[in-house]
PAMARLUM-671938 format. One record per residue (C-alpha): residue number from 1; residue in one letter; x, z, y. Coordinates in steps of 0.05 Angstrom, whole numbers, plus 5000, padded with zeros to 4 digits. Layout:
<sites>
<site i="NUM" aa="a" xx="X" zz="Z" yy="Y"/>
...
</sites>
This chain:
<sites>
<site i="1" aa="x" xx="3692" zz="4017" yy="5011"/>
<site i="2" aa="x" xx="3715" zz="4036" yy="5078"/>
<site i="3" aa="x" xx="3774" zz="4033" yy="5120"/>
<site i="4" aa="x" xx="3821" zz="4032" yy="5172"/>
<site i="5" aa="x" xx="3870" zz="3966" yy="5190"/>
<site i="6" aa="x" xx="3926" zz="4003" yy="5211"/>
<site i="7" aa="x" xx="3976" zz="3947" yy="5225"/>
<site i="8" aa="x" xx="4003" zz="3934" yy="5154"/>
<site i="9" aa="x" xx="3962" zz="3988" yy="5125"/>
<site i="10" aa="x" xx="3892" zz="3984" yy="5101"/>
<site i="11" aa="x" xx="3877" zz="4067" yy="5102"/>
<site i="12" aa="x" xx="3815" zz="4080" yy="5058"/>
<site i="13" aa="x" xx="3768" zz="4116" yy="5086"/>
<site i="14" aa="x" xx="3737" zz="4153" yy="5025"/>
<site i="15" aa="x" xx="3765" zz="4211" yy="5042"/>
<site i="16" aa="x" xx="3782" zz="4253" yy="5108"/>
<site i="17" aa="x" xx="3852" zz="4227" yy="5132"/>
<site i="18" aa="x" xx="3893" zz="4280" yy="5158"/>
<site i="19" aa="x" xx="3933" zz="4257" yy="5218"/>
<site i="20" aa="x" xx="3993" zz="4304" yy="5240"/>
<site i="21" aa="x" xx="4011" zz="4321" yy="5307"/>
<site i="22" aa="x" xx="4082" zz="4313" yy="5324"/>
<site i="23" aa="x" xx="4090" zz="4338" yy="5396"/>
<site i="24" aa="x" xx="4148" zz="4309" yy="5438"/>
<site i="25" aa="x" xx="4131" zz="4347" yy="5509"/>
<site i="26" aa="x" xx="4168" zz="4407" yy="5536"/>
<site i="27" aa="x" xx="4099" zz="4444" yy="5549"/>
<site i="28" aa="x" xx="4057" zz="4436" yy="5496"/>
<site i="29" aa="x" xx="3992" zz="4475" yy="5507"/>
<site i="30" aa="x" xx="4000" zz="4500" yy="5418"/>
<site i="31" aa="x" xx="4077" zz="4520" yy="5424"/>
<site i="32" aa="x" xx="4103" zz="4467" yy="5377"/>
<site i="33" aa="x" xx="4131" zz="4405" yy="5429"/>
<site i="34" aa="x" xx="4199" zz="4382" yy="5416"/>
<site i="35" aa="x" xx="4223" zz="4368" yy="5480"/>
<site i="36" aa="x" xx="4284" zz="4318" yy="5476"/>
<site i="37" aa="x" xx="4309" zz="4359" yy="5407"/>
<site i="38" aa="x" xx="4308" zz="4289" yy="5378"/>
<site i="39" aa="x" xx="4329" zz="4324" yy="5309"/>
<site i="40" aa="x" xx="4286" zz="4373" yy="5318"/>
<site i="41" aa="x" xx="4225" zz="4323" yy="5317"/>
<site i="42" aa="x" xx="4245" zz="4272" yy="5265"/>
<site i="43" aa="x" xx="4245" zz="4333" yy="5228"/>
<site i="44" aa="x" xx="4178" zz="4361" yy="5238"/>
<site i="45" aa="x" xx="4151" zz="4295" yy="5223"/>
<site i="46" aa="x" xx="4180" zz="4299" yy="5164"/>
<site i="47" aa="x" xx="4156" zz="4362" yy="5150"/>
<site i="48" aa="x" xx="4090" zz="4338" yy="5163"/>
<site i="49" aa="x" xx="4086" zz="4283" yy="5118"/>
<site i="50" aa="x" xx="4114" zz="4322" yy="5068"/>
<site i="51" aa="x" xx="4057" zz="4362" yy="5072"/>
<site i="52" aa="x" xx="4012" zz="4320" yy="5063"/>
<site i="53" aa="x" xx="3996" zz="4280" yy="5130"/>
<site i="54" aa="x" xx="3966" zz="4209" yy="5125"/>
<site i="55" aa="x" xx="3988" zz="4184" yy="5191"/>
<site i="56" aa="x" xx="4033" zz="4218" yy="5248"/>
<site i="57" aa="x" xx="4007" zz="4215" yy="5318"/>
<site i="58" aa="x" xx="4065" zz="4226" yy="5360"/>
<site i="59" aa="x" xx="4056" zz="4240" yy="5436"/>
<site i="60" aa="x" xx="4110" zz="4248" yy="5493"/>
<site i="61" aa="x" xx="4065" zz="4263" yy="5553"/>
<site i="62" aa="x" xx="4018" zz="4331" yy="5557"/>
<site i="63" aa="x" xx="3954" zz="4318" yy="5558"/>
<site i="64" aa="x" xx="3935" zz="4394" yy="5560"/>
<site i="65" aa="x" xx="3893" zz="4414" yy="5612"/>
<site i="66" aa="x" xx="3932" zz="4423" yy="5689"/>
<site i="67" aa="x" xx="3981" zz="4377" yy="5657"/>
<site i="68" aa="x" xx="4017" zz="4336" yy="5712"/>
<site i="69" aa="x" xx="4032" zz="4261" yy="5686"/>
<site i="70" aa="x" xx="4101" zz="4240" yy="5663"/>
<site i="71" aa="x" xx="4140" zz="4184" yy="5683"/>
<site i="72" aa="x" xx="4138" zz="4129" yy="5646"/>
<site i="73" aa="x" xx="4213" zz="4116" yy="5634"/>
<site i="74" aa="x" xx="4215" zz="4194" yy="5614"/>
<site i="75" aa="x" xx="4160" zz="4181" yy="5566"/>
<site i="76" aa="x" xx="4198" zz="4127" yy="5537"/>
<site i="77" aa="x" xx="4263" zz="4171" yy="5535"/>
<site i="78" aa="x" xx="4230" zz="4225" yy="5487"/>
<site i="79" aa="x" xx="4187" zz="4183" yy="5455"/>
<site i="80" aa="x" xx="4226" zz="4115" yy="5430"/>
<site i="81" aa="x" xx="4287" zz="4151" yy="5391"/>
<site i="82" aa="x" xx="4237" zz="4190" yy="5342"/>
<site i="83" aa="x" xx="4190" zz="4125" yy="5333"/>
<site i="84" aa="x" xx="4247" zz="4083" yy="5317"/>
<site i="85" aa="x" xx="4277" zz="4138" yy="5261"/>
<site i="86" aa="x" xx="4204" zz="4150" yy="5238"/>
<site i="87" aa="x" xx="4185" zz="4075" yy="5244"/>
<site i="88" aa="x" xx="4223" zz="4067" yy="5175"/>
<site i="89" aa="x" xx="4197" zz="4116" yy="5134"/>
<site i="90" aa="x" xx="4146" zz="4060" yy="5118"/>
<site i="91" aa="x" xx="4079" zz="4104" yy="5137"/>
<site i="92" aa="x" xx="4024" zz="4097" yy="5189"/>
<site i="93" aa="x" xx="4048" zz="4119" yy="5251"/>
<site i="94" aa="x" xx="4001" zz="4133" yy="5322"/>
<site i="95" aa="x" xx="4024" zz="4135" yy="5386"/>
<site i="96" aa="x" xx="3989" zz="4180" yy="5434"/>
<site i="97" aa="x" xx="3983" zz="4144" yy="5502"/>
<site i="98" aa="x" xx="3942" zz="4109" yy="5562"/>
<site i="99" aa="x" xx="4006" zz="4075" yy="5581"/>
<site i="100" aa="x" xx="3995" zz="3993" yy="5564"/>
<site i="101" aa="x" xx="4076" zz="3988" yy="5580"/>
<site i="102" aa="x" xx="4085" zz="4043" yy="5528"/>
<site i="103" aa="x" xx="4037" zz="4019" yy="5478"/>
<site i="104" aa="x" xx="4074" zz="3951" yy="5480"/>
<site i="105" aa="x" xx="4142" zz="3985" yy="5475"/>
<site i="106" aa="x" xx="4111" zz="4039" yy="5424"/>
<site i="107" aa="x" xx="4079" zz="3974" yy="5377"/>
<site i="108" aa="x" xx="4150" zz="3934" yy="5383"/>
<site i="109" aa="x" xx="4178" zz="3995" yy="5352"/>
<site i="110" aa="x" xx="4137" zz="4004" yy="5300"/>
<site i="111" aa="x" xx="4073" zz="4046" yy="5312"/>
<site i="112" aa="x" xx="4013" zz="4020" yy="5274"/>
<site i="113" aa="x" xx="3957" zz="4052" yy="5311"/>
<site i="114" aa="x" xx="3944" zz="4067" yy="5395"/>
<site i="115" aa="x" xx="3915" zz="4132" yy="5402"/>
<site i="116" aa="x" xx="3879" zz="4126" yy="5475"/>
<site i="117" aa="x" xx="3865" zz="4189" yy="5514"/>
<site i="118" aa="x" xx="3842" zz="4137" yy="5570"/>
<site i="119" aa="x" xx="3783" zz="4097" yy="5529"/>
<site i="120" aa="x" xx="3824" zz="4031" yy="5532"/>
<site i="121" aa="x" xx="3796" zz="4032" yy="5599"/>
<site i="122" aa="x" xx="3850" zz="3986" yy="5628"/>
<site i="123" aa="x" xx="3849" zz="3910" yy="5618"/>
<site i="124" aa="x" xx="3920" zz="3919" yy="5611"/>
<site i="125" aa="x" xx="3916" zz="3962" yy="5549"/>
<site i="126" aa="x" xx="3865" zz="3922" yy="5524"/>
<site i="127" aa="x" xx="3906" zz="3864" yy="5520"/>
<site i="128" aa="x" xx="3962" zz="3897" yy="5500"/>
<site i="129" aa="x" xx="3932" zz="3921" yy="5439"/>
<site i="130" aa="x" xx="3883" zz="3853" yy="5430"/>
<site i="131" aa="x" xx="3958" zz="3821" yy="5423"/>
<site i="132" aa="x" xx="3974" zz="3861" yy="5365"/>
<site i="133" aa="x" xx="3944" zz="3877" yy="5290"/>
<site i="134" aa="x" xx="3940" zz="3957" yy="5306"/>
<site i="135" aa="x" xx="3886" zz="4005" yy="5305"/>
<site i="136" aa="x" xx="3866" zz="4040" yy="5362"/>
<site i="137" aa="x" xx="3831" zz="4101" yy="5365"/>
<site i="138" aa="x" xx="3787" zz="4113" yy="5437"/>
<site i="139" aa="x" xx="3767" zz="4170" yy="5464"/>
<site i="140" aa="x" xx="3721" zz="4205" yy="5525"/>
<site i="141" aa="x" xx="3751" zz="4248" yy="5577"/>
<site i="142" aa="x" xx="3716" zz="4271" yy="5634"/>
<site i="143" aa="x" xx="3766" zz="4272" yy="5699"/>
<site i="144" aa="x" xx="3854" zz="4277" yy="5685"/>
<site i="145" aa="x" xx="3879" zz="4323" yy="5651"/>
<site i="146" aa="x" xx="3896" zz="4353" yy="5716"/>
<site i="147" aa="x" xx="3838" zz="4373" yy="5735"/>
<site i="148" aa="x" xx="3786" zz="4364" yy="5676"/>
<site i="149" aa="x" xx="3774" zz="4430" yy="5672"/>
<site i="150" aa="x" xx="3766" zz="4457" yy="5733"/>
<site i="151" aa="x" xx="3687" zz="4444" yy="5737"/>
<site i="152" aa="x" xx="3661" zz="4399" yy="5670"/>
<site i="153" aa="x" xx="3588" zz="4377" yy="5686"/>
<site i="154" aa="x" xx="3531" zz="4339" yy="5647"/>
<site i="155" aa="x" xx="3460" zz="4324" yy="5652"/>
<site i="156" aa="x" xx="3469" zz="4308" yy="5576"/>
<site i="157" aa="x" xx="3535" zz="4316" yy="5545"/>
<site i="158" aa="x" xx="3521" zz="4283" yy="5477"/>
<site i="159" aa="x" xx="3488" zz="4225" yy="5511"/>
<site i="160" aa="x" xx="3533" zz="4217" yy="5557"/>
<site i="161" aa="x" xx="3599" zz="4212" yy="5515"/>
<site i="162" aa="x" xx="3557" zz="4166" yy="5472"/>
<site i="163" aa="x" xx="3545" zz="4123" yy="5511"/>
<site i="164" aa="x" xx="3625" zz="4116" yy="5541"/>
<site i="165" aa="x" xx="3648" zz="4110" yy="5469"/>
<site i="166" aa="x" xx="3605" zz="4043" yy="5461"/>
<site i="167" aa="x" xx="3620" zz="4010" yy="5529"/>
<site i="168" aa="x" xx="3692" zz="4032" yy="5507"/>
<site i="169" aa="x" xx="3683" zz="3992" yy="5433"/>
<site i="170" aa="x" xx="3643" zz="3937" yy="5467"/>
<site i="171" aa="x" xx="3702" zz="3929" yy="5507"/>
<site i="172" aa="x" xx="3745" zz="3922" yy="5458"/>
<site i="173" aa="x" xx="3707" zz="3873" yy="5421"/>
<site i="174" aa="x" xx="3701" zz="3830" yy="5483"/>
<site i="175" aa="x" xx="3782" zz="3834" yy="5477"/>
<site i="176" aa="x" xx="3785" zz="3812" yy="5411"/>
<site i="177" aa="x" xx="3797" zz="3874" yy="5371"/>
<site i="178" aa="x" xx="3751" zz="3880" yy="5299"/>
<site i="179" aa="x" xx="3715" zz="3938" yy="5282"/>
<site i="180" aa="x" xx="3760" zz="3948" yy="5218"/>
<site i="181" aa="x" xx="3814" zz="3970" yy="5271"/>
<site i="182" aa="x" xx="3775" zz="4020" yy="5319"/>
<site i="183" aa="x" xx="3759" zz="4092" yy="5317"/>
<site i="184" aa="x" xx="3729" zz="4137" yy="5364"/>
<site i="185" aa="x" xx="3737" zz="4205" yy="5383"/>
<site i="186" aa="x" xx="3695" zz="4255" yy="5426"/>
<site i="187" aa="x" xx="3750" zz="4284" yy="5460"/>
<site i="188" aa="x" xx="3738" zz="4359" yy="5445"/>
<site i="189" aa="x" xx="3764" zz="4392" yy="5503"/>
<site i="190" aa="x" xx="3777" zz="4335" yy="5554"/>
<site i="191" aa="x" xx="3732" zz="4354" yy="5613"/>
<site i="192" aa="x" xx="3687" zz="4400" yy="5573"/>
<site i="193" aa="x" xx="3658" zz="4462" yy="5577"/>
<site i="194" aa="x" xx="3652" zz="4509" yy="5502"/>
<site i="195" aa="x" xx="3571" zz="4495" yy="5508"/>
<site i="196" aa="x" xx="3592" zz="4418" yy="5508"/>
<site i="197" aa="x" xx="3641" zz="4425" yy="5460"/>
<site i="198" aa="x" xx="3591" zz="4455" yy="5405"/>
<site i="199" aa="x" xx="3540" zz="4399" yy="5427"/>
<site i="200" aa="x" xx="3579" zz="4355" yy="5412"/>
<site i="201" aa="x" xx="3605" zz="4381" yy="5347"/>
<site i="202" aa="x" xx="3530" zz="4390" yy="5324"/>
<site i="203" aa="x" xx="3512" zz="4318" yy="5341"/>
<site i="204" aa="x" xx="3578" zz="4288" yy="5310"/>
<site i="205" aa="x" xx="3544" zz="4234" yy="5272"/>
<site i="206" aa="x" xx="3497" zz="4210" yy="5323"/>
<site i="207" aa="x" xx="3555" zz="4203" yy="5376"/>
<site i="208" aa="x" xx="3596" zz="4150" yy="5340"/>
<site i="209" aa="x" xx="3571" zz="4071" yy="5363"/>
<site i="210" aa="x" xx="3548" zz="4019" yy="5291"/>
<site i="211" aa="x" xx="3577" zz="4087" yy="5258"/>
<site i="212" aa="x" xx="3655" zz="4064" yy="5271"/>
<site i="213" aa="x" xx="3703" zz="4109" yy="5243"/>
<site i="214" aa="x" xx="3703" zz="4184" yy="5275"/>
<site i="215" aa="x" xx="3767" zz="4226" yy="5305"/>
<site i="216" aa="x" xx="3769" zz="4294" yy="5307"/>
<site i="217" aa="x" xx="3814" zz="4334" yy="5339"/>
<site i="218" aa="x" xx="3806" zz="4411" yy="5350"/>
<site i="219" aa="x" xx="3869" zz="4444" yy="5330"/>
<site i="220" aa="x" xx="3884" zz="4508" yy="5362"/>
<site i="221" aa="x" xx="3849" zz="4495" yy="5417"/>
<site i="222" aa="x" xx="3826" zz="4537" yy="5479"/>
<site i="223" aa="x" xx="3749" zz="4523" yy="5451"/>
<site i="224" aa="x" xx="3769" zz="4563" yy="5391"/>
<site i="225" aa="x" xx="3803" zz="4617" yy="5425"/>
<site i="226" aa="x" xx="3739" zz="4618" yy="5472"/>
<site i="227" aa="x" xx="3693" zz="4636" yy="5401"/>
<site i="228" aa="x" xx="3739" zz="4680" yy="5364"/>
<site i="229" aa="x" xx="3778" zz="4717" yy="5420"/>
<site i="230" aa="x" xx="3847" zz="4706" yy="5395"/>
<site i="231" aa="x" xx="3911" zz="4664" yy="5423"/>
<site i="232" aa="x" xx="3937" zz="4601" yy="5401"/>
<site i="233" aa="x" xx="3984" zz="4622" yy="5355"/>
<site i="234" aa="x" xx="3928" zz="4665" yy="5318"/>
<site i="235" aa="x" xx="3878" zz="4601" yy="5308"/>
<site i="236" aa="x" xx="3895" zz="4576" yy="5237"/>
<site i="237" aa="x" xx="3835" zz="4604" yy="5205"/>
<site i="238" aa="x" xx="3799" zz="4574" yy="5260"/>
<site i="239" aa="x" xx="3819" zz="4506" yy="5263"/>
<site i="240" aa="x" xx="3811" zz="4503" yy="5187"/>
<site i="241" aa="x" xx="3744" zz="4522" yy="5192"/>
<site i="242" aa="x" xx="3734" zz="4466" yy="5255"/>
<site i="243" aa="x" xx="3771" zz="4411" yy="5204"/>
<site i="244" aa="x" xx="3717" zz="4431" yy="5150"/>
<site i="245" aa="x" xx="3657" zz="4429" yy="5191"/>
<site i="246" aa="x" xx="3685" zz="4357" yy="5219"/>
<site i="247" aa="x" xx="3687" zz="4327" yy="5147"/>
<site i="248" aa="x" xx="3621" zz="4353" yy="5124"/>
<site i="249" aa="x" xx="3598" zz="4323" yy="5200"/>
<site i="250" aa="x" xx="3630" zz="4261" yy="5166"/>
<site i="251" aa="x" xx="3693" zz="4251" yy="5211"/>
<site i="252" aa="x" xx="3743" zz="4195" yy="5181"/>
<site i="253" aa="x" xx="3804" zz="4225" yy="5217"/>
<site i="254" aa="x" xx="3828" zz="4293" yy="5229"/>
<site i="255" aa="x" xx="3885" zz="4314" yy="5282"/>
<site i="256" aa="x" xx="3914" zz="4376" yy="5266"/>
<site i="257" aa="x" xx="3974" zz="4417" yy="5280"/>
<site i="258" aa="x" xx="3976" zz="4455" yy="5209"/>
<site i="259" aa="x" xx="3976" zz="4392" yy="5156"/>
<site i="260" aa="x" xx="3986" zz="4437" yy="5093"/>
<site i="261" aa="x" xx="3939" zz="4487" yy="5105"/>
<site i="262" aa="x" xx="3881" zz="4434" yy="5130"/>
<site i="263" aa="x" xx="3895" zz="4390" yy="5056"/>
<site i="264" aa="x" xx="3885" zz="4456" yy="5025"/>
<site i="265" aa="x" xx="3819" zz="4466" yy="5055"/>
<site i="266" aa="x" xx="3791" zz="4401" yy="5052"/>
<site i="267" aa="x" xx="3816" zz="4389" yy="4980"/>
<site i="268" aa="x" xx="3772" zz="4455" yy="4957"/>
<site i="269" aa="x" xx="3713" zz="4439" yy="5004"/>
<site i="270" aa="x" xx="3714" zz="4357" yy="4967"/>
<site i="271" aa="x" xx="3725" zz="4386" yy="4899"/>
<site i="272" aa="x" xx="3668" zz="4434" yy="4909"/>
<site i="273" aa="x" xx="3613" zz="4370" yy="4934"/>
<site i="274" aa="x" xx="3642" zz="4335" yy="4882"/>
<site i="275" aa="x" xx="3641" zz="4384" yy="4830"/>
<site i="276" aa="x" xx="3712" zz="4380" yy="4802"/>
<site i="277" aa="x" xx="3788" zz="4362" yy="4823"/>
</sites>
């Protein structure tokens, strides 16, 4: 059977795991960052365990697009007093960051998992997590979130992103880091047009290197709002439909805002291939 090395945790991979967003950043491109309301966010990851999440990703920088990077020490001030609270809950927790100094802080207080907007790019970060017994998940982005979306360009999207996601895992096998701890993830989004978006969707299986474990993350996001004409705060029924189509696409991990509602859907959608509950 599959799965995921996690730190301490083996995560089985038999089934979609749901992995809830809990959003530290003043501007949070979905409406739901915490800011410094440390209370605030202990509570929402709560919440989202309670309803149902797997593993937490918690992120204190905005990654959204025009997003303007955040000091490290000011990352470190939002993020470290939720980690430590959550840290003891005794679940899987992922840190959203390209920051090796805050993955090393971020593992020392207790994250299990890197989640790596940057592709482990930097030897630092490599090393950083090589040193450890986390997973890490890696993912393609065209450009900064700065600027990623000013002008997104291709000759061949889907061969393209495949081919950073295995120099990114060969990578981090030259470092040291098993297979049993790595996932990958498209980056739906990150310097990408809706036409490259959808390609990528349709060739989810193909994209992922010696078929390593797949992240998806579509959430709310503006390629949503771009098919179905509605704002982020009206995207539920789409993001539930994008979490669907990503486990029947075979992703191992999906990132979601709305935990409860996503279990929902992929709990009728397994029972359904399954043929019971």
């Amino acid at each position: 059977m599959p799965f995921l090395r996690c730190g301490p945790y083996r995560l089985s991979l038999q089934r979609p795991l749901v992995m809830g967003i809990v959003n530290l950043t003043p501007d949070s491109f979905s409406g739901d960052g915490k800011g410094a309301n440390i209370d605030s966010a202990i509570a929402h990851a709560r919440a989202q365990l309670d309803a149902g999440a797997d593993i937490l990703d918690i992120g204190a920088e905005s990654s959204r697009p025009g997003a303007i990077a955040t000091p490290t020490d000011e990352e470190l001030r939002r993020l470290l007093p939720v980690l430590e609270e959550v840290s003891r809950w005794g679940v899987p927790i992922s840190v959203d960051t390209y920051k090796p100094s805050v993955m090393a802080a971020a593992l020392a207080a207790g994250a299990s998992m890197i989640n790596d907007i940057g592709g482990m790019a930097a030897p630092e970060a490599l090393a950083v997590v090589a040193a450890s017994d986390c997973a890490v998940c890696v993912m393609h982005m065209q450009g900064s979130p700065g600027n990623m979306q000013q002008a997104p360009k291709y000759g061949d999207a889907v061969g393209e992103v495949a081919n950073f996601l295995a120099d990114a895992v060969r990578r981090c096998r030259m470092a040291g880091i098993a297979d049993e701890r790595i996932v990958v993830d498209p980056g739906f989004g990150f310097g990408k047009t809706l036409a490259h978006n959808l390609a990528l969707f349709r060739a989810l299986t193909a994209i992922s290197p010696d078929n390593l474990p797949m992240l998806v993350g579509v959430s709310r996001k503006t390629m949503l709002g771009e098919i179905i004409g509605r704002p982020v705060d009206q995207r539920l029924a789409a993001s539930l439909a994008g979490a669907v189509m990503a486990a029947l696409k075979g992703a191992a991990i999906i990132r979601v805002h709305d935990v409860a509602a996503t279990c929902d859907a992929l709990a009728v959608c397994a029972a359904i291939q399954q043929g019971g509950v």
